[in-house]
N, C-alpha and C positions, 0 to 999 in steps of 0.2 A: 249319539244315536245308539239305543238298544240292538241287540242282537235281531232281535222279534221284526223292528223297525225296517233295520238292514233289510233283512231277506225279504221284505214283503218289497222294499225301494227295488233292488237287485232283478228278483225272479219273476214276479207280478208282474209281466211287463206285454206279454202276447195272450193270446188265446189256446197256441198251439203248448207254449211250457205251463200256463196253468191247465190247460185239460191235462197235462204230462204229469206234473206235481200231483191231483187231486187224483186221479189213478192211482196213483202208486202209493198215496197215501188210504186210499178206498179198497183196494186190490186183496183180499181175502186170499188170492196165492201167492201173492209176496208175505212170507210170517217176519220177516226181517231183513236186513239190506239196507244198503247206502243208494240216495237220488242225487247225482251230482251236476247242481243249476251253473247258472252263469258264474257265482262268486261263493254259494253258498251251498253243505250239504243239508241232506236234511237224511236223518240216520234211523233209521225204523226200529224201534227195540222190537216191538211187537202190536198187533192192533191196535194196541187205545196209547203206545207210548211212542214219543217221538223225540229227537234232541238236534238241535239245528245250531251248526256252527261253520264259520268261516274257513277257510285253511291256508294255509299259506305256503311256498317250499323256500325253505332259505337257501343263500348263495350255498351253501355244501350237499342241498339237496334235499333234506330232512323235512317231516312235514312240521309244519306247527296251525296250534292253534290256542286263541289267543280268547277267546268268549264261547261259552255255548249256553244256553238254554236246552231246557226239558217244555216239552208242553201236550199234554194230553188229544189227542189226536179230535174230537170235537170242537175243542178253544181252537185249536190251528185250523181244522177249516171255517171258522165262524170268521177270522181274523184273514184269512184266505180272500175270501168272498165277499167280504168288507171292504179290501184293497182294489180286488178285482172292478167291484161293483162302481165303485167311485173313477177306476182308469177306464170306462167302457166296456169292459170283456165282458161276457156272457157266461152267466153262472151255470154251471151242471148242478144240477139236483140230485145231490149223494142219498135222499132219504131213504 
């Protein structure tokens, strides 16, 4: 399974964390910042740029991570909404 895959199986799961997710990826006064889901972040470079990866803490504590994608902030929510759409949640209209 793809990164992309992951996060949408993972965090797509409620109404309450995708309106959480597509906020904070829609949010004009977040310029950058980390969203941290059930299993996966997703790292705000800046408006249009995003890079979404797992993390893990190993037994010494240290973070790791192990895959990330980049994905332009309209592909991620088209791909959002796609997942949403198909588990029943009800789409927010970011136009």
């Amino acid at each position: 399974m793809n990164v992309l895959e992951g996060f949408l199986q993972a965090e797509i799961n409620t109404q309450e964390l995708y309106e959480d997710i597509i906020s904070f990826i829609t949010s004009y006064h977040i310029r950058c910042g980390e969203f941290e889901g059930n299993e996966y972040i997703i790292k705000k470079m800046d408006q249009t740029n995003f890079i979404l990866f797992s993390e893990y803490i190993d037994a010494d504590g240290e973070r790791e991570i192990h895959g990330a994608i980049s994905v332009y902030r309209n592909n991620l929510i088209k791909e959002i909404n796609n997942c949403a759409q198909v588990k029943g949640i009800q789409i927010i209209d970011v136009n």
